[in-house]
N, C-alpha and C positions, 0 to 999 in steps of 0.2 A: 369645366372652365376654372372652377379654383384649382383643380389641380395641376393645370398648368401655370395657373401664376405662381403655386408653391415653387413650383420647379424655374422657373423663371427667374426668381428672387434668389432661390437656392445657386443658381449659378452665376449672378452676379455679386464678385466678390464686396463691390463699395454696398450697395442694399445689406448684405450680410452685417459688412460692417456696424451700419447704422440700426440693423436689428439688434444684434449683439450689444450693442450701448444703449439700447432700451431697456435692457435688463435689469439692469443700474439705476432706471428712474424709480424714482420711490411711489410716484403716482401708479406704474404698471406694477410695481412687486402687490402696491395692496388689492388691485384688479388678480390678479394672478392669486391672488391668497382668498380670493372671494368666491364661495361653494356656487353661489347663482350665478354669479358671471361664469364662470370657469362650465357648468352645466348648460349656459346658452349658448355657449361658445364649441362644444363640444357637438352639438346637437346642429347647431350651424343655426339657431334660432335669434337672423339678424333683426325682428322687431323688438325681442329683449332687448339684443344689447344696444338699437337703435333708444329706446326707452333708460335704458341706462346714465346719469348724468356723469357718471366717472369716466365711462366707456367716451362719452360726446367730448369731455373734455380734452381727455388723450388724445381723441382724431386732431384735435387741437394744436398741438402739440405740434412744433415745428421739426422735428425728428421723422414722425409721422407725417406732415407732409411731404417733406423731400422724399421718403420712400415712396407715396403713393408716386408724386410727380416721378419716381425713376422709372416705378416696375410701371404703372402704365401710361407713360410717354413710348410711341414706338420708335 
């Protein structure tokens, strides 16, 4: 299942988009620069980074809702 929503998201150019400009947020560089997150994440272990308060924030994040609302709106 996830990896059809990678694949999903991967072919919708706007999703892309807005991935791609997540990059840029300074909230997701310091997640991304974080050896725990980056190893629950990796491992697919969504109670870490449900437990996470960086990670809850970012869902936060109205970038992050419009993706989720694109990729699963059907």
């Amino acid at each position: 299942e996830i990896q059809s929503l990678q694949q999903s998201m991967m072919n919708n150019d706007e999703v892309m988009g807005l991935v791609m400009s997540l990059q840029k947020n300074p909230k997701m560089q310091e997640l991304l620069k974080d050896p725990g997150f980056m190893k629950a994440v990796s491992a697919g272990d969504i109670s870490s980074l449900m437990a996470n308060p960086k990670f809850i924030e970012l869902l936060n994040n109205p970038e992050i809702k419009e993706i989720q609302k694109k990729v699963l709106t059907p």
